[in-house]
Each structure stands twice: as C-alpha cells, then as structure tokens.
N, C-alpha and C positions, 0 to 999 in steps of 0.2 A: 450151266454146268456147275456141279458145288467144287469150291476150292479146296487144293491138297491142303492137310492139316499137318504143320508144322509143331513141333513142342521141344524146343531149345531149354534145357537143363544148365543153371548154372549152379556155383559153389560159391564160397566166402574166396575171393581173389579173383574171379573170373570177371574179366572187364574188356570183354569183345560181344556179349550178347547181343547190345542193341545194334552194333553196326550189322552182325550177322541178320539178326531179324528182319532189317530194313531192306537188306539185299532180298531176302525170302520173299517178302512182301511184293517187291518191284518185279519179281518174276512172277506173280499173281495168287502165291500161299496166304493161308491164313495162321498168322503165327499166334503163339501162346510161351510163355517165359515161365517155368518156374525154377523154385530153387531145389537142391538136391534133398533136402529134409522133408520137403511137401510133396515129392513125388514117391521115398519112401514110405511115406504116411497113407499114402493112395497110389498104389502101383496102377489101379483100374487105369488111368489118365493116358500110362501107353499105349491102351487097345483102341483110345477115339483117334489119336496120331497116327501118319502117312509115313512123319519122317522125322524121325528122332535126330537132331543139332545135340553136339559137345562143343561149345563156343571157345576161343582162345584165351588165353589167360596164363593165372600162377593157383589156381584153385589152391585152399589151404595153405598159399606161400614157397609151394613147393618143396616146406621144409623135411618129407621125411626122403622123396625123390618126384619127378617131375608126375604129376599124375596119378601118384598112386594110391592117396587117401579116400580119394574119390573112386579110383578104380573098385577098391576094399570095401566101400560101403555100395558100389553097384554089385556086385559077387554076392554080399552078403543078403541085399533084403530085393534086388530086383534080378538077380540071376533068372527064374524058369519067364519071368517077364519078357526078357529081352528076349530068348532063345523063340517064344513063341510069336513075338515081335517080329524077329526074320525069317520065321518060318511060314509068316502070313505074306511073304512076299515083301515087305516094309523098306526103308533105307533108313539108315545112320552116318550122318557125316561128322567126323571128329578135325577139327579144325585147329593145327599147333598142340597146345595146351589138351584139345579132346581128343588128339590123334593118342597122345601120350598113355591117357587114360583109358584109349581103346584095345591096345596093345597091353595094356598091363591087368586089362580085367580078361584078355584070351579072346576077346571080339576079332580081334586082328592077329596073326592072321587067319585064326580061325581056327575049329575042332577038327577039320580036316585034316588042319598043317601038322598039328600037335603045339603043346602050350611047351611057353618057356626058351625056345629056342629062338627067339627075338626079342629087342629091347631097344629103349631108346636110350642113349648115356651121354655125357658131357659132349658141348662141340671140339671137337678135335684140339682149338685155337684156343680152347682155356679162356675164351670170353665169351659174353650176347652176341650174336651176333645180330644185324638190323641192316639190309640190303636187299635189291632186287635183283631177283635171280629168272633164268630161263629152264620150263621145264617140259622132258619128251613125256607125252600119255603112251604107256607100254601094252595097256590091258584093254581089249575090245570088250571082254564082258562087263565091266565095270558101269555102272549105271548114271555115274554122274559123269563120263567122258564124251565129250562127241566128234573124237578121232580126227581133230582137222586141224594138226600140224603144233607147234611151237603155242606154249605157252607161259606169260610175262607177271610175274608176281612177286611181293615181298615177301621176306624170313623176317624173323624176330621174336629170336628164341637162346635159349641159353642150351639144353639139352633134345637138341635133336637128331645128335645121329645115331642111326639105325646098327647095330651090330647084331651081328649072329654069332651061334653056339660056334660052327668050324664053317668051312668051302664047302663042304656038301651041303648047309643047311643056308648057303646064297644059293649055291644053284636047284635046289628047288624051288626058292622064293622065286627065281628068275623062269628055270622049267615050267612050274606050276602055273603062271600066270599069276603071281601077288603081286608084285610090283605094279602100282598103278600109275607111278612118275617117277623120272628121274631128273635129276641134274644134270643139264650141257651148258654150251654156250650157247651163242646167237644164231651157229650154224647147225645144232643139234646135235653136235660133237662133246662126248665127254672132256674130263677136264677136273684139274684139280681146285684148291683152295686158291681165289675165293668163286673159281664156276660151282663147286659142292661145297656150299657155305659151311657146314658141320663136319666132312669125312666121313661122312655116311657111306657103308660097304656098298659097292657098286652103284655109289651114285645114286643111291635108295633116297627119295622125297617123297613116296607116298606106299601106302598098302592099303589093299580089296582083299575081300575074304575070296573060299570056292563059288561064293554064292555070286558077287558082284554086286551084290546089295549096302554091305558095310566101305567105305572110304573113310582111312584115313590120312592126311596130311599134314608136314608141317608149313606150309606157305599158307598163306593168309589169302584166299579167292575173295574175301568182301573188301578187302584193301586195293581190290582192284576191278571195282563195281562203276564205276563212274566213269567218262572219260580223261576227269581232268586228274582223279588218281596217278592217270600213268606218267611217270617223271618229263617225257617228253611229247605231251597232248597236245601244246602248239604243233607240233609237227605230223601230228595221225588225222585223217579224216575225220570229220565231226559225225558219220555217220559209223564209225568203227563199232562194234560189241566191244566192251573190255571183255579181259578173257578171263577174270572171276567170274564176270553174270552168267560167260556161256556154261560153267558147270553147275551151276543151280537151273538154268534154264534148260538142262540133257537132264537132271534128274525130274526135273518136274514132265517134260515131254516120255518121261520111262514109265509116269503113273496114272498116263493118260489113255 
C-alpha cells in the first residue's frame, strides 16, 4: 500500500518540524519538509501531498503578531492552492504557531464561518505559558479526532487565546461544530486559569473548519508521542498509545 504523503511547511523561526515529522513517520507517512519560500516558488508540491503540517514555532519572530506574516504570504501566492487542496478531500493540521497561521490566513474557521470574526491574542496571564494541560475533543466530524475520551498534552505558547467578534459569534463556533477541543480538567470539567492555560473563550483549544479536514490547535500532539513524554510514564502501562500519536494515527486511518 503506498504511504500518505506528508509536506510540513516551515519559516525562519519554526523549530518543531522535525519533532512533528518524526511523529508522521512513526504513524507510517511519508514526510517531506520544506520551507515557505520553495513552496511559493512551486506551489505544484501541494498537489503530490495527503496532508499539509504548519509545525510549532515563532515563524518570523512573531514580531509583527503570532502567525501572521506567514499567514500573508500563504493568501498571497498559495491561496487558490490551498482551496483546491481541501477541496480534493486533503487535511491540514496546524500545530501552536500553525494553528495561529491557520486562523489568520481564513483556513480556520473557515469560508463557511465567515473571516475575521476569530483570532488568536495574548494569553490572558500576560506571559508564555508552558504546562500540561487536559483536553475534551468536541467535534465528531473532525478527521484527526478519534472520539475516545480525555486527552493529555502540553501548551507552550505566548498568544493563544482564542477570542471572538461578540456571544453570538462563540455560539456559533460552538452550534456549528468548530470547536474541536477544549480545556478541562482531569474530570472533563471546565475550569479556569491555569485548567485554560490562555482564557481562551469557552475554553477554545482547538478549531476544524465545516469540512473537518483543516485542525487547528494550540497544544503540541508530537510532545506527547512517546510514552516517556508523559510527565508521569512510570506510572501508565507500557503498553499505553500516548495521546498525541492517537491524532496522527485517526488522521492517517481517515485517508485510508
């Protein structure tokens, strides 16, 4: 059987690629890494990819806001690429730093939603934050979810929380099906700072477009690829899945 074709995009400051790639790999893809300059140069490269990766990081420094200098040059020279990219059925996972990016280029939440009326801005706490947090999957269509309870991961991010235009444009994210994770605790009960590391509105830790194709997240799934990742691995079965693999491993059984 030929293996899904993986093509993880990075930038000048993006420094999660290889860990991402390595996770793809170990779930059985075949990955390819370029950088954002050589894929505008060759937009063709998205049509040989399965699945388009936005790795974590500070792409460009983050200096003009989290993601969006990158976002600016996807809009500009790989826009009708991408559109036809999900329109082939395809996925995109943006991970931290690519969630940011996905959201500010209108990937997230999508043309459906309508643009602009989401963002991601400072965390609440006025610092990085870096901790592991527990998160509920909301969204059954979402292709990289596989619906089986509580999942354990770390943040490590300075601007991830999620805000909207007003209340009515949460309860559509939330009506509509975008929400593809949120912040709880241990018991899957919301909860404030530090259970929603950033004050993300309603607890917002991830978004899927209408299609379920695009995910994005700020929690890091390849930081929790291994078993000995998880802070307390003496104590989990040695046969456990960490619970980053199982959403690379739901997206790859989606394009099977």
């Amino acid at each position: 059987m030929a293996r899904v074709r993986v093509l993880i995009v990075r930038g000048p400051g993006t420094n999660c690629e290889l860990e991402t790639a390595y996770v793809w790999e170990q779930v059985g893809a075949q990955v390819r890494t370029m950088h954002i300059n050589a894929v505008r140069g060759d937009p063709a490269v998205l049509a040989d990819a399965q699945v388009l990766t936005l790795a974590g990081g500070f792409c460009y420094g983050d200096d003009v806001s989290a993601g969006k200098i990158m976002a600016m040059e996807m809009k500009l020279y790989l826009s009708d690429a991408l559109r036809e990219f999900v329109a082939a059925g395809k996925l995109i996972l943006g991970i931290c730093n690519g969630f940011q990016v996905l959201v500010k280029t209108g990937l997230l939440p999508g043309d459906a939603f309508g643009d602009g009326l989401a963002t991601l801005a400072f965390n609440s706490s006025g610092r990085y934050e870096d901790r592991w947090v527990h998160l509920a999957p909301e969204n059954g269509r979402c292709r990289f979810l596989d619906g089986d309870g509580l999942l354990y991961m770390p943040v490590a991010h300075a601007e991830g929380r999620v805000v909207a235009k007003d209340d009515a444009t949460v309860s559509r994210l939330r009506e509509g099906g975008y929400v593809a994770f949120r912040y709880v605790d241990e018991r899957g009960e919301s909860g404030l700072y530090p259970i929603n590391p950033n004050g993300s509105v309603g607890g917002i830790a991830g978004l899927t477009d209408d299609t379920g194709q695009v995910l994005g997240l700020m929690p890091h799934p390849e930081r929790n690829s291994r078993l000995t990742h998880h802070p307390h691995w003496t104590r989990l079965p040695r046969d456990r899945e960490p619970d980053g693999l199982r959403l690379f491993r739901a997206a790859m059984a989606s394009l099977r």
